[in-house]
N, CA, C and O atoms as a GROMACS GRO file, in nm:
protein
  540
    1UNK      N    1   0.249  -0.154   1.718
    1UNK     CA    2   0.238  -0.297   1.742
    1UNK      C    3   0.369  -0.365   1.700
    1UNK      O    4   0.445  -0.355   1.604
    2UNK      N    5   0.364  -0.433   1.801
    2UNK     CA    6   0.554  -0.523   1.766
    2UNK      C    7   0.525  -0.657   1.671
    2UNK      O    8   0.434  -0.739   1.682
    3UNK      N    9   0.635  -0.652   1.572
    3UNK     CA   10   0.602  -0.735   1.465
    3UNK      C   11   0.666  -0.853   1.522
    3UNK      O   12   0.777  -0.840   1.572
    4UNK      N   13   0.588  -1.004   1.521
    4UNK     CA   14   0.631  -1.105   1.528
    4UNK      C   15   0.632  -1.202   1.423
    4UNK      O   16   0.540  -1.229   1.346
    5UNK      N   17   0.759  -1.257   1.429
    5UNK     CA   18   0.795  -1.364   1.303
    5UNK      C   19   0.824  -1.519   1.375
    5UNK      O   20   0.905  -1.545   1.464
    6UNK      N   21   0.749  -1.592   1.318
    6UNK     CA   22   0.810  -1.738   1.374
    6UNK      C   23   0.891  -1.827   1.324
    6UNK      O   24   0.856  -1.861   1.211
    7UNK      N   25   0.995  -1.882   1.366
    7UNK     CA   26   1.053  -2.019   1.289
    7UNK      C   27   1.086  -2.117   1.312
    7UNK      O   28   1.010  -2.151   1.403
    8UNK      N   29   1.182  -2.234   1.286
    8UNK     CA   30   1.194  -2.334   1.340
    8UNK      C   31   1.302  -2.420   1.258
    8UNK      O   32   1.348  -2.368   1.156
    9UNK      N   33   1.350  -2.558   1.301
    9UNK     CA   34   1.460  -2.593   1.225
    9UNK      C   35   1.364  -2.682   1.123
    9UNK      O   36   1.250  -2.652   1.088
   10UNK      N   37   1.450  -2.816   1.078
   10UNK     CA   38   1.390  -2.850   0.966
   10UNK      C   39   1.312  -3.010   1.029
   10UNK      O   40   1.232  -3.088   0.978
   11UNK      N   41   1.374  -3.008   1.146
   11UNK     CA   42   1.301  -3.172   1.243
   11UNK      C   43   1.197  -3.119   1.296
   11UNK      O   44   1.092  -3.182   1.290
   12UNK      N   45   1.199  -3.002   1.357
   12UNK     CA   46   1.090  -2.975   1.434
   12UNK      C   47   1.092  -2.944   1.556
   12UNK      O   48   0.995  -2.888   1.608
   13UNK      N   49   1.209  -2.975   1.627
   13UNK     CA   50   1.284  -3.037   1.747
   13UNK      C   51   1.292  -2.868   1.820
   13UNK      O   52   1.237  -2.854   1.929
   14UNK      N   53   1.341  -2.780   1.774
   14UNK     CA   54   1.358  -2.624   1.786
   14UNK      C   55   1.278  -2.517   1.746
   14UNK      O   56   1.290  -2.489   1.627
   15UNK      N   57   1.212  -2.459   1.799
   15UNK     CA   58   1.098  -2.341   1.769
   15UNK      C   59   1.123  -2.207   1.839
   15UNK      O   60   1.144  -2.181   1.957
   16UNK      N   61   1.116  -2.151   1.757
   16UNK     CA   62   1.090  -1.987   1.782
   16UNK      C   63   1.032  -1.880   1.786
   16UNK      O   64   0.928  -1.892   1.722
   17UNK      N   65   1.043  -1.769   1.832
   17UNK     CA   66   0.967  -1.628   1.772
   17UNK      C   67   1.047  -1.520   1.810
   17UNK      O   68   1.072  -1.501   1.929
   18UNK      N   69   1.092  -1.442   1.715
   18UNK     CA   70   1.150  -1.312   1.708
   18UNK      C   71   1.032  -1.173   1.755
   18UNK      O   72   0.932  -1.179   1.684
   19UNK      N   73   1.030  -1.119   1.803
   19UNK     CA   74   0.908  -0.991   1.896
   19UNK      C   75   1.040  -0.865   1.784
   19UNK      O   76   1.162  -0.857   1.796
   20UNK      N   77   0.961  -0.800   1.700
   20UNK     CA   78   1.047  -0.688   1.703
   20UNK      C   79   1.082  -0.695   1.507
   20UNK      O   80   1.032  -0.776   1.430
   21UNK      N   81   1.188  -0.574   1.469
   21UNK     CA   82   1.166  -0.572   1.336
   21UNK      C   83   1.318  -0.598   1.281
   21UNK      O   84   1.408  -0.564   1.358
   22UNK      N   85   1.349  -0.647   1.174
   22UNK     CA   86   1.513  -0.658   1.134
   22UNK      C   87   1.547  -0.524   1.089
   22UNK      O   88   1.449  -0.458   1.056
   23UNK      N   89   1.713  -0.440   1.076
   23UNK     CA   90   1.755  -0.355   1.023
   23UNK      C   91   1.809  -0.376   0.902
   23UNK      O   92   1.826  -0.288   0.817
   24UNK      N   93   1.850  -0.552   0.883
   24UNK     CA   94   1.884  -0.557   0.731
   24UNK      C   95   1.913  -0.680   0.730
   24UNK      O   96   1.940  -0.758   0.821
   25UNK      N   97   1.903  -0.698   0.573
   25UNK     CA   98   1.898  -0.871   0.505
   25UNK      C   99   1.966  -0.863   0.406
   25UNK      O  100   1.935  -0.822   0.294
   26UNK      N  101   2.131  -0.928   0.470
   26UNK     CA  102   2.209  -0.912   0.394
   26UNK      C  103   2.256  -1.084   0.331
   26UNK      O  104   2.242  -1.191   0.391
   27UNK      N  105   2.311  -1.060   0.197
   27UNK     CA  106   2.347  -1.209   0.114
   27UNK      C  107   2.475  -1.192   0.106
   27UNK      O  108   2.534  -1.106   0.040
   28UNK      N  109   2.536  -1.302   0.200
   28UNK     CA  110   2.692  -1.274   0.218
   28UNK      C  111   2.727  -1.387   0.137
   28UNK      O  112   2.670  -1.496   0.136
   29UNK      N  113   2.885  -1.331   0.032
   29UNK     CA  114   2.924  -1.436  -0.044
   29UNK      C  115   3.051  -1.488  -0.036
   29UNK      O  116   3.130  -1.540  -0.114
   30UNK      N  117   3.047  -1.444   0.154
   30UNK     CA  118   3.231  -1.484   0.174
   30UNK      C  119   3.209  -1.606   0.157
   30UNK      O  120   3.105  -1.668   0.135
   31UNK      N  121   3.370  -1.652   0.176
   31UNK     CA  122   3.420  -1.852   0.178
   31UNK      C  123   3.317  -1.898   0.322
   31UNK      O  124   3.245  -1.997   0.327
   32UNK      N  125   3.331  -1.822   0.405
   32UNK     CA  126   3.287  -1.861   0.563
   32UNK      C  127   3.138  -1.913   0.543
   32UNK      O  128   3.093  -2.027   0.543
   33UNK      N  129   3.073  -1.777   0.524
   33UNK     CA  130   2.876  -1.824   0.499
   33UNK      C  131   2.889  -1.933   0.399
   33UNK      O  132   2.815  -2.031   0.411
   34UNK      N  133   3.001  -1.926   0.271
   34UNK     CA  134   2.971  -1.997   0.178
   34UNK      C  135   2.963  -2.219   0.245
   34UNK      O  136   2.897  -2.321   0.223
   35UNK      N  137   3.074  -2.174   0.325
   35UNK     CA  138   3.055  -2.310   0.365
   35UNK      C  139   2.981  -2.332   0.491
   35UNK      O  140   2.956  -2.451   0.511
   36UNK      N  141   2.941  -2.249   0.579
   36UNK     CA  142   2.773  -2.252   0.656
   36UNK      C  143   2.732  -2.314   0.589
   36UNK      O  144   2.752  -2.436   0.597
   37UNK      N  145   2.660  -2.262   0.495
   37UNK     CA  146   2.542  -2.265   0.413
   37UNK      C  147   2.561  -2.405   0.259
   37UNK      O  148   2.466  -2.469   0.213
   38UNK      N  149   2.655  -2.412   0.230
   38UNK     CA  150   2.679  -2.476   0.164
   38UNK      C  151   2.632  -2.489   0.003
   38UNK      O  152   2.636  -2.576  -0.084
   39UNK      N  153   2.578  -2.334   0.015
   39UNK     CA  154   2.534  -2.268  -0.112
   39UNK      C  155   2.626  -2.136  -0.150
   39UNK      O  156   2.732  -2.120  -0.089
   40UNK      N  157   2.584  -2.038  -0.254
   40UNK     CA  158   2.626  -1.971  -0.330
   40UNK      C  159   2.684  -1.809  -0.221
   40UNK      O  160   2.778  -1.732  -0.239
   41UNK      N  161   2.566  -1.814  -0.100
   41UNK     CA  162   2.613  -1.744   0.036
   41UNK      C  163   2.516  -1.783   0.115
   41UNK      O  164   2.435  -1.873   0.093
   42UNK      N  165   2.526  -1.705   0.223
   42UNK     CA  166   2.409  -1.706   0.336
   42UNK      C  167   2.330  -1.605   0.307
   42UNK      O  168   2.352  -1.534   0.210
   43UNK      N  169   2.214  -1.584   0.398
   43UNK     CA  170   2.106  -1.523   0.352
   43UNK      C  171   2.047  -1.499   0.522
   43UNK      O  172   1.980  -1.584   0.581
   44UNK      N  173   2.089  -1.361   0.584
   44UNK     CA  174   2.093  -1.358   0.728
   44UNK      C  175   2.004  -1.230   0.738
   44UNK      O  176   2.021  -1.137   0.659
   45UNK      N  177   1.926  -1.226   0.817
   45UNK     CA  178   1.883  -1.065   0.863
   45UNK      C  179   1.929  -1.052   1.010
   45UNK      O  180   1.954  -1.137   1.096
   46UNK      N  181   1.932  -0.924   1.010
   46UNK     CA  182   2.017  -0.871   1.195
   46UNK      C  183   1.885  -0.768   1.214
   46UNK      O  184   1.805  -0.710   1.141
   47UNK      N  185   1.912  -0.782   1.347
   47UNK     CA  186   1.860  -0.681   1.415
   47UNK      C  187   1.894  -0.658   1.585
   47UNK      O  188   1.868  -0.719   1.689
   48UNK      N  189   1.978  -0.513   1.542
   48UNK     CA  190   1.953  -0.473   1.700
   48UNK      C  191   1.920  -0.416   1.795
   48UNK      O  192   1.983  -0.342   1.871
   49UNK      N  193   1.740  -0.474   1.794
   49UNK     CA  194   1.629  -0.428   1.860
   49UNK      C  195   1.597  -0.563   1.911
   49UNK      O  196   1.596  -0.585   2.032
   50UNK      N  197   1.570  -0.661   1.816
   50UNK     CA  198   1.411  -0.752   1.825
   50UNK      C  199   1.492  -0.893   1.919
   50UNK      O  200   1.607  -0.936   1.921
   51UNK      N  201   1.373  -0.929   1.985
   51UNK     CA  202   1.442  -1.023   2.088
   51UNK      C  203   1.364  -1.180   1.994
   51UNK      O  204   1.300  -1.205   1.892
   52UNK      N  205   1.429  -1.251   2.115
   52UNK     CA  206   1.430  -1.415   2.031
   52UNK      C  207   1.338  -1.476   2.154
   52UNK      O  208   1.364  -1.444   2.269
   53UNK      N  209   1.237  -1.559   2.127
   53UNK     CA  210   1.202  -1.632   2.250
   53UNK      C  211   1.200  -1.789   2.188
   53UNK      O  212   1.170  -1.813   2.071
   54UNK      N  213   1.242  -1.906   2.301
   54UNK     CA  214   1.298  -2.065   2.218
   54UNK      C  215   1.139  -2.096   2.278
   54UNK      O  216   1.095  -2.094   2.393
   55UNK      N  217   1.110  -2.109   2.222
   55UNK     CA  218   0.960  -2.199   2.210
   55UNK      C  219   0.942  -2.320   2.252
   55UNK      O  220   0.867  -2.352   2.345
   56UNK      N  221   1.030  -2.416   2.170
   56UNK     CA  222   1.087  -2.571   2.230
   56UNK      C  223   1.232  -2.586   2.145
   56UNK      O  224   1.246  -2.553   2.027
   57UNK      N  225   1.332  -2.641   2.227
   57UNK     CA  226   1.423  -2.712   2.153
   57UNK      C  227   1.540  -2.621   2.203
   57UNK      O  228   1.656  -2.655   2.178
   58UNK      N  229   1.518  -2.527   2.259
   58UNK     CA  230   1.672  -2.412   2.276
   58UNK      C  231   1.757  -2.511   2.302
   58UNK      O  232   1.864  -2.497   2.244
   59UNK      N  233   1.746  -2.619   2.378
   59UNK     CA  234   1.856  -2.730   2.498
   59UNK      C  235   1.942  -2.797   2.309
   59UNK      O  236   2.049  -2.853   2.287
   60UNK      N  237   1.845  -2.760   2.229
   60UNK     CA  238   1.899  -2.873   2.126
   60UNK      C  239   1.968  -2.754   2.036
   60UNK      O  240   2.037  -2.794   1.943
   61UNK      N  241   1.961  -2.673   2.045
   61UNK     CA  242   2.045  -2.502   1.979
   61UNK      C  243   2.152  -2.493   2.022
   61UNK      O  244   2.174  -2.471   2.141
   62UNK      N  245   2.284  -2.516   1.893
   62UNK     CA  246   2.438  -2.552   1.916
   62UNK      C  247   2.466  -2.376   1.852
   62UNK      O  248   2.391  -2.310   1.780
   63UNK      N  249   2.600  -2.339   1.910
   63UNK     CA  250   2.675  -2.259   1.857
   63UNK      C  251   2.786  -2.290   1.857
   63UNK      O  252   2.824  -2.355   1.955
   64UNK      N  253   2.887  -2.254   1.745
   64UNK     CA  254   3.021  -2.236   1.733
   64UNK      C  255   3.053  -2.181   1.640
   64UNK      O  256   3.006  -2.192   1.526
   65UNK      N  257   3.193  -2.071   1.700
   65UNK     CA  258   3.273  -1.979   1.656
   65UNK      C  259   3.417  -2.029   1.614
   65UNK      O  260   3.502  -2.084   1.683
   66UNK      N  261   3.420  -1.980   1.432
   66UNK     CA  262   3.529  -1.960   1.420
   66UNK      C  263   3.645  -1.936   1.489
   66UNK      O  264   3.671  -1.816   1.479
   67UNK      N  265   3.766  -2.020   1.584
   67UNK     CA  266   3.836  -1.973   1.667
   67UNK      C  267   3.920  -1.828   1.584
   67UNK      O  268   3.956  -1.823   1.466
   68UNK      N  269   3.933  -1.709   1.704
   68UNK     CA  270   4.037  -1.607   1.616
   68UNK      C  271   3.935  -1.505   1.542
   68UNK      O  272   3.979  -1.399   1.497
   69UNK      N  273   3.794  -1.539   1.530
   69UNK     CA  274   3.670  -1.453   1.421
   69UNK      C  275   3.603  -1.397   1.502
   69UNK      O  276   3.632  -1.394   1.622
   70UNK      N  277   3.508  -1.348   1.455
   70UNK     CA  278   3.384  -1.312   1.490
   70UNK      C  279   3.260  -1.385   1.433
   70UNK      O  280   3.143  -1.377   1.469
   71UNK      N  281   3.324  -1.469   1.319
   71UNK     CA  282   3.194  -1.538   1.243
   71UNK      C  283   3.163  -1.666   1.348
   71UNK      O  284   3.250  -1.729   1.407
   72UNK      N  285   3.047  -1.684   1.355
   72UNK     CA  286   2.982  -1.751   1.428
   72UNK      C  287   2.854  -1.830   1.383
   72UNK      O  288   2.777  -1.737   1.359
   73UNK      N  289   2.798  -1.923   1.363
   73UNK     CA  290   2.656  -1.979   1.352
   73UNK      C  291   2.669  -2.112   1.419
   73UNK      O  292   2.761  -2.192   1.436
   74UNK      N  293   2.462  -2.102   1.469
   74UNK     CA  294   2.385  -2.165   1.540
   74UNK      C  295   2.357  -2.268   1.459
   74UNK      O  296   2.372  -2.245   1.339
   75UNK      N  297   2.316  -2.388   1.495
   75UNK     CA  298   2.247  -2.478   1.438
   75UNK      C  299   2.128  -2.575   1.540
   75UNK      O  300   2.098  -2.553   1.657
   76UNK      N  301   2.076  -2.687   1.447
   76UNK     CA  302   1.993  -2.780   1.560
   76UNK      C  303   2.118  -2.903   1.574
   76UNK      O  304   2.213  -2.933   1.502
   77UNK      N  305   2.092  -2.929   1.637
   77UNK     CA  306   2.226  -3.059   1.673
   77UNK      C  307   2.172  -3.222   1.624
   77UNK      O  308   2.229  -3.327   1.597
   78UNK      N  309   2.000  -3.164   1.633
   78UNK     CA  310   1.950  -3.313   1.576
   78UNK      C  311   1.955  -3.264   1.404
   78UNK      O  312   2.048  -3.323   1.348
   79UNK      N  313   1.898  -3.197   1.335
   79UNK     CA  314   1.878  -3.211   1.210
   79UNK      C  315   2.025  -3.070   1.121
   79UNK      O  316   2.032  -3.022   1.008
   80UNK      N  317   2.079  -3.062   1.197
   80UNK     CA  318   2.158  -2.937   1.106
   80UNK      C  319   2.144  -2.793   1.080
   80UNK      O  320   2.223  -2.704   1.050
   81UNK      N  321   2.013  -2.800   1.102
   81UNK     CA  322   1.923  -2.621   1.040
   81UNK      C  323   1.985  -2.538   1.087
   81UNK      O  324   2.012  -2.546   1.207
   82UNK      N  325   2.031  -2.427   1.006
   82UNK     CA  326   2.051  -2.304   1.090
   82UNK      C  327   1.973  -2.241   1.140
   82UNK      O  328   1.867  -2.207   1.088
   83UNK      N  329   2.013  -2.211   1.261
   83UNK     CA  330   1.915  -2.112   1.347
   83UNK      C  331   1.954  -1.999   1.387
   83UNK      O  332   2.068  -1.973   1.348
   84UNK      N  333   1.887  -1.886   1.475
   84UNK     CA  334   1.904  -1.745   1.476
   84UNK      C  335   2.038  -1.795   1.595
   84UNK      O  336   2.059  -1.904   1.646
   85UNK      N  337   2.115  -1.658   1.611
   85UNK     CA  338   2.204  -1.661   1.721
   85UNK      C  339   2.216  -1.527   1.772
   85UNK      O  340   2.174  -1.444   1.692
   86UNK      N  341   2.267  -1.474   1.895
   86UNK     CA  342   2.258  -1.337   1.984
   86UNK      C  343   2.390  -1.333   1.958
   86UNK      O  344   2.452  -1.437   1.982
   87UNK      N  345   2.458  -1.227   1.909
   87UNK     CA  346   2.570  -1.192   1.884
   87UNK      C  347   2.657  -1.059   1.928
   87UNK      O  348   2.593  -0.962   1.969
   88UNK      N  349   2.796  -1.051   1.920
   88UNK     CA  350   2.809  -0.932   1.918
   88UNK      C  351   2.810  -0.863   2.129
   88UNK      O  352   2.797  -0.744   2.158
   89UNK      N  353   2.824  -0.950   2.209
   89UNK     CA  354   2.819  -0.938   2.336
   89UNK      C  355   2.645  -0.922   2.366
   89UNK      O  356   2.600  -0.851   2.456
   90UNK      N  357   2.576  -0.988   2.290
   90UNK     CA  358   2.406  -0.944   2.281
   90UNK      C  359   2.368  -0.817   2.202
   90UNK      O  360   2.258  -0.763   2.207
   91UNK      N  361   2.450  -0.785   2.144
   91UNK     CA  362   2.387  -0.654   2.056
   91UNK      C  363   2.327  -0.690   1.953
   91UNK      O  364   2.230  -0.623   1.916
   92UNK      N  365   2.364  -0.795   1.887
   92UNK     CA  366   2.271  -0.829   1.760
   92UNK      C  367   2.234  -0.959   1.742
   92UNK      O  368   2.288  -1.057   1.794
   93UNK      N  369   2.134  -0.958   1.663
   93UNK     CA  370   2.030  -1.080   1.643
   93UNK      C  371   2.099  -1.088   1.545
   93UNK      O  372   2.150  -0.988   1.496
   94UNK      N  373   2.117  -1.216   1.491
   94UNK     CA  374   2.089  -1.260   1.328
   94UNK      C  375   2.034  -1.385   1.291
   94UNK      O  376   2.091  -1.484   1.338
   95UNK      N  377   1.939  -1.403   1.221
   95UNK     CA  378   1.844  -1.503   1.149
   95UNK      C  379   1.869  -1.544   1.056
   95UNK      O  380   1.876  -1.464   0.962
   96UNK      N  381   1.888  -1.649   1.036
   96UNK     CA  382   1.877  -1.738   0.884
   96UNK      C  383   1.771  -1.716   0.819
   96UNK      O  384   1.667  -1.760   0.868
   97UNK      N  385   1.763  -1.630   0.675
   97UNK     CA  386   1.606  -1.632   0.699
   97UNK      C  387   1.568  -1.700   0.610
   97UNK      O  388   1.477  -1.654   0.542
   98UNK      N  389   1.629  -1.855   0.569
   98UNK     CA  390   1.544  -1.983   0.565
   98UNK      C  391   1.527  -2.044   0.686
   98UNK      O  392   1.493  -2.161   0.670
   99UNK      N  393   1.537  -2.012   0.804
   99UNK     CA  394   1.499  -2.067   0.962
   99UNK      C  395   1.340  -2.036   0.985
   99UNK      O  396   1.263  -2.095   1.060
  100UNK      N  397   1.307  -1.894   0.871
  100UNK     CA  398   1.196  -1.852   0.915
  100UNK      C  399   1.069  -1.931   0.912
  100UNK      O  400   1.105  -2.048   0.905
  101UNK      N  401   0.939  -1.924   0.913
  101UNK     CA  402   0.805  -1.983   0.859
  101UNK      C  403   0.732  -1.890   0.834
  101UNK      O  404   0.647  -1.916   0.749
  102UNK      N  405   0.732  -1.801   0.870
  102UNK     CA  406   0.668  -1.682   0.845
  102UNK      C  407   0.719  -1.565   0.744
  102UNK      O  408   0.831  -1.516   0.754
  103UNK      N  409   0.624  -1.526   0.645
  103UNK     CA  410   0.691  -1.450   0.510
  103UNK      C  411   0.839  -1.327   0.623
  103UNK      O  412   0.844  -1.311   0.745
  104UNK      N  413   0.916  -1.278   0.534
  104UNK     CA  414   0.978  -1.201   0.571
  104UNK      C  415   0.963  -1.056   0.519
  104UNK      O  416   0.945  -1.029   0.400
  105UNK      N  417   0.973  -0.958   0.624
  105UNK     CA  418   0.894  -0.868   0.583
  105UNK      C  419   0.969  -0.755   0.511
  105UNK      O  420   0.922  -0.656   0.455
  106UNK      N  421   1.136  -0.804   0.531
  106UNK     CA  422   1.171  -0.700   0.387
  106UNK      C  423   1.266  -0.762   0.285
  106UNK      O  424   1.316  -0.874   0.288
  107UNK      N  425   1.280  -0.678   0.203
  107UNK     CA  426   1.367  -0.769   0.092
  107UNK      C  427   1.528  -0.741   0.116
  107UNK      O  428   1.582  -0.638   0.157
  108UNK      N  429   1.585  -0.865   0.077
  108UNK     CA  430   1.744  -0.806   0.089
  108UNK      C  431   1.791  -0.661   0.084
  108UNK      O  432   1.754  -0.598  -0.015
  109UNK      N  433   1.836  -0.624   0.137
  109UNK     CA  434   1.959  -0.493   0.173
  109UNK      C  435   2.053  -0.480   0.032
  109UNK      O  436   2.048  -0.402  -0.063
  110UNK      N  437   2.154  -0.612   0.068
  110UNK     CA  438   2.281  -0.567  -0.030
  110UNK      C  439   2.312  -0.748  -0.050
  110UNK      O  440   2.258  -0.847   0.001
  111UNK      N  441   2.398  -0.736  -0.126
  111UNK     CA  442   2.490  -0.890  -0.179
  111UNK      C  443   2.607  -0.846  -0.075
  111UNK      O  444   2.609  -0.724  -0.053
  112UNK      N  445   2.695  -0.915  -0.016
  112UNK     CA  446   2.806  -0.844   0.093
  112UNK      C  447   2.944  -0.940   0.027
  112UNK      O  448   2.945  -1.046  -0.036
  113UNK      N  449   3.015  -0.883   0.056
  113UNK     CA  450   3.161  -1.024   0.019
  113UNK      C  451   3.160  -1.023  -0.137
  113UNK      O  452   3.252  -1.091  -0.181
  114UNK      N  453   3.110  -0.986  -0.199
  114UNK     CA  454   3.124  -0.999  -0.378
  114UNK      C  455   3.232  -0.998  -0.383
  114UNK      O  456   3.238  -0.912  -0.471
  115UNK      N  457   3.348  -1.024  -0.361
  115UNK     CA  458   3.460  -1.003  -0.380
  115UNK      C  459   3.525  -1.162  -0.344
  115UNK      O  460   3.633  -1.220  -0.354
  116UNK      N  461   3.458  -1.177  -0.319
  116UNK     CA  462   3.522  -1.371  -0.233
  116UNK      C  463   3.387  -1.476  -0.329
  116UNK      O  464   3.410  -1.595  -0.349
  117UNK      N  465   3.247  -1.407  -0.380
  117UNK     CA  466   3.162  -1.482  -0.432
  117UNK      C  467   3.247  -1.625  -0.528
  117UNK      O  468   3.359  -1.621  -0.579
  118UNK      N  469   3.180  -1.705  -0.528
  118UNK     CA  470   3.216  -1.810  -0.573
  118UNK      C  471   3.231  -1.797  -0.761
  118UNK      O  472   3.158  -1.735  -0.838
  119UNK      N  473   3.341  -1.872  -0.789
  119UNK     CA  474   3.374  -1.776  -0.967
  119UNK      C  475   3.220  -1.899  -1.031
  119UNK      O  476   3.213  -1.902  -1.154
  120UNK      N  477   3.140  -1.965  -0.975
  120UNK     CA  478   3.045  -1.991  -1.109
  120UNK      C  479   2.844  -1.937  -1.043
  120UNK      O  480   2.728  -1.964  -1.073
  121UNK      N  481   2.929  -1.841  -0.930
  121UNK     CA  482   2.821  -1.750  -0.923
  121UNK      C  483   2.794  -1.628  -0.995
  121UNK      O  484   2.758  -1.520  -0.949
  122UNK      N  485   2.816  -1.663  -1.118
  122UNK     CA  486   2.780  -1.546  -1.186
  122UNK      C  487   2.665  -1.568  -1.306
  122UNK      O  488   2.620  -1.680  -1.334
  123UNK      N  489   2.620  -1.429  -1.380
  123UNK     CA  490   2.499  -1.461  -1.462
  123UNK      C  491   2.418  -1.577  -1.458
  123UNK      O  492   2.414  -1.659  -1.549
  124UNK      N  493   2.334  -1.586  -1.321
  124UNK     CA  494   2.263  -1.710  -1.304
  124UNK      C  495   2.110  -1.674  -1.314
  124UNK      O  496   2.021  -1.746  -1.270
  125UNK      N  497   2.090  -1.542  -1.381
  125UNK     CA  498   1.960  -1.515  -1.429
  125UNK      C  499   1.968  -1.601  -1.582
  125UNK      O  500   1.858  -1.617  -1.635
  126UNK      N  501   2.041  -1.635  -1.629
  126UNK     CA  502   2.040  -1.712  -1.759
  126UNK      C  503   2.050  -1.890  -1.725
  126UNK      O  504   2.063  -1.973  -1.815
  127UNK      N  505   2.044  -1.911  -1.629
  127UNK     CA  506   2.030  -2.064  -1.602
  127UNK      C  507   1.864  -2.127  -1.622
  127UNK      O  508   1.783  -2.049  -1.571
  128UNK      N  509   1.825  -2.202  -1.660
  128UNK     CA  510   1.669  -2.287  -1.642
  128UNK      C  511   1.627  -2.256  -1.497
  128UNK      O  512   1.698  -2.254  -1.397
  129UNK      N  513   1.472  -2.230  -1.510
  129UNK     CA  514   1.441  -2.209  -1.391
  129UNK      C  515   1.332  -2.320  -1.411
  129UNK      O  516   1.286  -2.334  -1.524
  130UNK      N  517   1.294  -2.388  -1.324
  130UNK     CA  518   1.178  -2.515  -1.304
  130UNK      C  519   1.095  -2.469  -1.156
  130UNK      O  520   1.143  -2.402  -1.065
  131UNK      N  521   0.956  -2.527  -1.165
  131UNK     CA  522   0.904  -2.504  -1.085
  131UNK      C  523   0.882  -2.630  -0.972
  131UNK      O  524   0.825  -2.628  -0.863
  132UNK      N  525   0.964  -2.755  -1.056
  132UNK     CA  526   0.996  -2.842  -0.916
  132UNK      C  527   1.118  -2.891  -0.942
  132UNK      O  528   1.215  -2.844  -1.000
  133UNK      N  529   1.085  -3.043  -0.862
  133UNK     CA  530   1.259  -3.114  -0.926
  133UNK      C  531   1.227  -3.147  -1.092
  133UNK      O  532   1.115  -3.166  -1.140
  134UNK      N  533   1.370  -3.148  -1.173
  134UNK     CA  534   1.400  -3.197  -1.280
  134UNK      C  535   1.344  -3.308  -1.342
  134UNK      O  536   1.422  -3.394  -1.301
  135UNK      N  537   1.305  -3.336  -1.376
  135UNK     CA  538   1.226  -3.477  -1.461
  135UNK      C  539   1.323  -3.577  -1.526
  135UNK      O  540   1.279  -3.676  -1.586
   0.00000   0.00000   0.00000
């Protein structure tokens, strides 16, 4: 049975479903994802098997490439979200997998780029952890 995962951006505006399974969920900590994402890295799974179907909103699903790269990400054009993109001449999927709604069904792979990670990404198992916002 083919595993399906659903997701969507953060307006609503764009919907999805992936048919099929990821090969890996990798946490990249280059400069590039770092400023995608605008966090500590990105957080992407690939796969090249599983297909993408746009549910509603594909017309509103932007891409652009690094001129000169290969790095590339999708977004919604109304709210920002990253979204999945077909890469690679169609050989590979990759997912944001905060794009997802549906649990994800494996756990990260590897940390990738440690070498470019940001210098106050480190020992952040010793930071406060809260279970909402700050008070």
């Amino acid at each position: 049975m083919t595993r399906t995962t659903r997701g969507s951006c953060l307006c609503g505006a764009v919907r999805f479903e992936i048919s099929g399974e990821f090969d890996a969920f990798f946490l990249c900590h280059c400069s590039r994802c770092r400023k995608d994402s605008g966090s500590a890295h990105a957080a992407n799974l690939f796969s090249s098997s599983a297909t993408i179907a746009w549910l509603a909103g594909k017309e509103t699903a932007k891409s652009w490439r690094l001129p000169g790269t290969r790095h590339e990400r999708s977004f919604c054009s109304e709210c920002g979200s990253a979204l999945p993109s077909v890469q690679m001449d169609g050989a590979m999927l990759v997912v944001p997998a905060g794009s997802l709604d549906d649990p994800v069904a494996i756990r990260p792979t590897a940390h990738i780029s440690c070498a470019s990670r940001a210098d106050w990404d480190v020992e952040l198992e010793h930071v406060a952890k809260l279970d909402g916002l700050p008070g």
